[in-house]
Backbone as CSV, one residue per row, in Angstrom:
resi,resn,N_x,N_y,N_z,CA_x,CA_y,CA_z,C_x,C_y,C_z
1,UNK,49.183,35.268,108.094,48.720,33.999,107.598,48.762,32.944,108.703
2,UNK,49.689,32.874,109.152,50.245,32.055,110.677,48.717,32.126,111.632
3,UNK,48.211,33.274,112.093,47.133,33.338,113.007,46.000,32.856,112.101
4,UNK,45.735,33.355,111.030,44.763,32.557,110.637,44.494,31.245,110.513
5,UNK,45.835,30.407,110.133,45.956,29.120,110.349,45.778,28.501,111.911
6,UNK,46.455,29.453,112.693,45.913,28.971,113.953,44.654,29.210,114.127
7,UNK,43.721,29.982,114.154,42.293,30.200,114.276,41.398,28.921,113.251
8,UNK,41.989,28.907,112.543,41.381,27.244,111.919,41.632,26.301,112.402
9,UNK,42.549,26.094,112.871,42.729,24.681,113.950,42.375,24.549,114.666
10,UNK,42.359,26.077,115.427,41.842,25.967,117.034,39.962,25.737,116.729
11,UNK,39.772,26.608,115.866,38.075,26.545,115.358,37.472,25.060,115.263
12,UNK,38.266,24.357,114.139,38.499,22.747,114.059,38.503,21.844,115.400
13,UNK,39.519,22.110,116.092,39.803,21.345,117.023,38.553,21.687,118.306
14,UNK,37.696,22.401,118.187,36.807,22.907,119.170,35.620,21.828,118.715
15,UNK,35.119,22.436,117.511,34.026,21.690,116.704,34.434,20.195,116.849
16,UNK,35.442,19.651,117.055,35.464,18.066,117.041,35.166,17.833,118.388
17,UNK,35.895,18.366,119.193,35.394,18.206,121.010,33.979,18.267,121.337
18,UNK,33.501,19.645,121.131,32.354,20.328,121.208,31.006,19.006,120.711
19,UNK,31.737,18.245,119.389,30.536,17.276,118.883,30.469,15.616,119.712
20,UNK,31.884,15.518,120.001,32.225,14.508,121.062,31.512,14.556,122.397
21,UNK,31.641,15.473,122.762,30.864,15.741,124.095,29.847,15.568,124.099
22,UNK,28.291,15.907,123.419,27.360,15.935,122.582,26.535,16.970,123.344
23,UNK,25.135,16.777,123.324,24.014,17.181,123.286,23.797,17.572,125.055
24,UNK,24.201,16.643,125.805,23.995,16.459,126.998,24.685,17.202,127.571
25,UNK,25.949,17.509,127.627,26.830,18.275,127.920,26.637,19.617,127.114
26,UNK,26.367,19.773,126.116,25.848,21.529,125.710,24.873,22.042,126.643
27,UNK,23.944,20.978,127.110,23.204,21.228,127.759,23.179,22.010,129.682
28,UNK,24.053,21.230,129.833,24.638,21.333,131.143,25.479,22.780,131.208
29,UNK,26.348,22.807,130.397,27.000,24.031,130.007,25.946,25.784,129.766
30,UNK,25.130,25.407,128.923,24.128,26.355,128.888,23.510,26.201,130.553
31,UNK,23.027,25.283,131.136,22.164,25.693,132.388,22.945,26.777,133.270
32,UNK,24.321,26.151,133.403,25.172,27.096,134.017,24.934,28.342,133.902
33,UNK,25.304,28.499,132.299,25.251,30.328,132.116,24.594,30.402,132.417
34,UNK,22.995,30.080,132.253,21.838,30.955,132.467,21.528,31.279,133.854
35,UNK,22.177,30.380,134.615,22.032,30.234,136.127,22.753,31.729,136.449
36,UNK,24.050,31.621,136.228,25.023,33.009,136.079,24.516,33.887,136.348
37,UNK,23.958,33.934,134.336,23.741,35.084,133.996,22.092,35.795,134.676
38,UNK,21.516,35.060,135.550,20.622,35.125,135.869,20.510,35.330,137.393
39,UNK,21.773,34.857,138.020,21.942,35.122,139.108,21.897,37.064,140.242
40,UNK,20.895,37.127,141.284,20.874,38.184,141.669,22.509,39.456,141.597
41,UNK,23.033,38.560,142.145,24.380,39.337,142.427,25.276,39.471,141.165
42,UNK,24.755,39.167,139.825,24.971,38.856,139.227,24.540,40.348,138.127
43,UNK,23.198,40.217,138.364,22.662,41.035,137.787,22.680,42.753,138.934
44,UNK,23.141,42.712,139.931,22.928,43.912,140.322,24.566,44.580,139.805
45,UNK,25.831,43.482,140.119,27.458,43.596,139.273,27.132,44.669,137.903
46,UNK,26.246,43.799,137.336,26.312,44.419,135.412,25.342,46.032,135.645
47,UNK,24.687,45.841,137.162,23.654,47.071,136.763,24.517,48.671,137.154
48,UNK,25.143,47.906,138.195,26.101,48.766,138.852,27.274,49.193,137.843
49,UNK,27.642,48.489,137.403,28.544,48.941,136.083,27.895,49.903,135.321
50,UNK,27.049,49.355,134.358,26.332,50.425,133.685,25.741,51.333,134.173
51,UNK,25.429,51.671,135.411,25.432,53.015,136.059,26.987,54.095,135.826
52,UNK,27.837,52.893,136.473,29.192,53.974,136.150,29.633,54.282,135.053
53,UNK,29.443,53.374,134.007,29.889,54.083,132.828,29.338,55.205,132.381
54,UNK,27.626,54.619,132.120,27.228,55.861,132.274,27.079,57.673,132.989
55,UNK,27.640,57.110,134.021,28.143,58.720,134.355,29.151,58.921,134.275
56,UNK,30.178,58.280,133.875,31.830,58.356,133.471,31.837,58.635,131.970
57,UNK,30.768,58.409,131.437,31.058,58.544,129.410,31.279,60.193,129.214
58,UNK,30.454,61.230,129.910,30.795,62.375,129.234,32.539,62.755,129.827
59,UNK,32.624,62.322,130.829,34.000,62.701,131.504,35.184,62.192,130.405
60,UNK,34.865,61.058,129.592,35.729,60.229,129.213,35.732,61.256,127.458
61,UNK,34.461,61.461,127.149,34.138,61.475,126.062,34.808,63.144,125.900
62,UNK,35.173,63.937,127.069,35.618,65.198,127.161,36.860,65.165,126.664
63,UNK,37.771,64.637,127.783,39.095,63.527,128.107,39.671,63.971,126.499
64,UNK,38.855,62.677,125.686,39.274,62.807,124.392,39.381,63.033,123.503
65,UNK,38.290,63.992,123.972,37.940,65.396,122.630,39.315,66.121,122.952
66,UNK,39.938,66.956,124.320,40.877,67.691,124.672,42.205,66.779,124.100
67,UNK,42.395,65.517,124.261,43.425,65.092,123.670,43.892,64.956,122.208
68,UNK,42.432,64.876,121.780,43.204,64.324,119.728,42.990,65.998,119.782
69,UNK,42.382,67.698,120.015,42.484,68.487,119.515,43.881,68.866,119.725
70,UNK,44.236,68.391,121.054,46.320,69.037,121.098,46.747,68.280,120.415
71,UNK,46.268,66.902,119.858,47.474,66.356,119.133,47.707,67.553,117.662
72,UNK,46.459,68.284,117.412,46.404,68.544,116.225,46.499,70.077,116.307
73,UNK,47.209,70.780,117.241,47.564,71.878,117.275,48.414,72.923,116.325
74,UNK,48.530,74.162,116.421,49.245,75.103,115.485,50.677,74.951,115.894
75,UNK,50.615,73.829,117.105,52.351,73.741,117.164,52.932,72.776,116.856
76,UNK,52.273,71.635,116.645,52.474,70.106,115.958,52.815,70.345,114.481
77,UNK,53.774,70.157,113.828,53.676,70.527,112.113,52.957,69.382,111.528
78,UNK,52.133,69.421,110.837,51.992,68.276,109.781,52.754,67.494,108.970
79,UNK,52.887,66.212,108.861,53.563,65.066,108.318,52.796,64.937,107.097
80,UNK,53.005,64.879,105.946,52.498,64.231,105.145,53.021,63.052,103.677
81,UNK,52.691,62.738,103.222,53.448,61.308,102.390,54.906,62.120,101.739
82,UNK,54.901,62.846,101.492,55.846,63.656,100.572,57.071,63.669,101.673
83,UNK,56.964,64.045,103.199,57.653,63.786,104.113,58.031,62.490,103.976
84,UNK,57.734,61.299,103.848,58.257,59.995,104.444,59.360,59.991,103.366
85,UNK,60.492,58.746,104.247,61.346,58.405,103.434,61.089,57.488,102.506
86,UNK,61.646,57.662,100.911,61.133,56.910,100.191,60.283,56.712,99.370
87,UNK,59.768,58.024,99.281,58.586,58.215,98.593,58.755,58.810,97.482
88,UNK,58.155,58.690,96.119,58.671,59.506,95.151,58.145,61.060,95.026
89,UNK,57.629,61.387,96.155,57.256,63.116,96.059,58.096,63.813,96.727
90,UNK,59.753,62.974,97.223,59.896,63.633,97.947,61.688,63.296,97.339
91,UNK,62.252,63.153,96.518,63.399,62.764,95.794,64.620,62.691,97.006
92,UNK,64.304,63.854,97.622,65.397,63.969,98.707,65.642,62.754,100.040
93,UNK,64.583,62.022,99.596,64.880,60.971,100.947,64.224,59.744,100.158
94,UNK,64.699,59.631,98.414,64.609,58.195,97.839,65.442,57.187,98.195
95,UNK,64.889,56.404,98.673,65.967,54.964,98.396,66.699,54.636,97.689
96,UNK,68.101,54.483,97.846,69.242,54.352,96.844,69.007,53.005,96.818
């Protein structure tokens, strides 16, 4: 509840600045990005990235196929609700 209340204030307290400042200054702010985001070196950064991911996704996408199948091996036992403490399927570990 706490973070949400903060995310309303902070949301609040943006929208009052944000309208103070006005029109002129959104403005200025947007030229920037677009300048940025538009910028050569800018755009070769994001192209070059998405090159590497893209040849890093099957490596990654292997990675973690091999990991969740050992988590779920014939030597791992299964947990299930009846295991936890406290539970009523399982009398032996009720809460006194």
């Amino acid at each position: 509840m706490f973070k949400k209340s903060m995310l309303l204030i902070a949301g609040a307290a943006g929208y009052v600045l944000g309208a103070r400042a006005g029109r002129e200054r959104y403005d200025q702010i947007k030229e920037h990005a677009d300048r940025l985001v538009n910028n050569p070196t800018v755009q070769k950064a994001a192209s070059d990235a998405k090159d590497v991911v893209a040849e890093k996704a099957p490596v990654v996408k292997e990675k973690v196929a091999d990991a969740t199948s050992s988590e779920h091996s014939a030597d791992s036992p299964d947990v299930g609700p009846a295991d936890l403490p406290g539970t009523a399927t399982n009398p032996a570990h009720a809460n006194v």
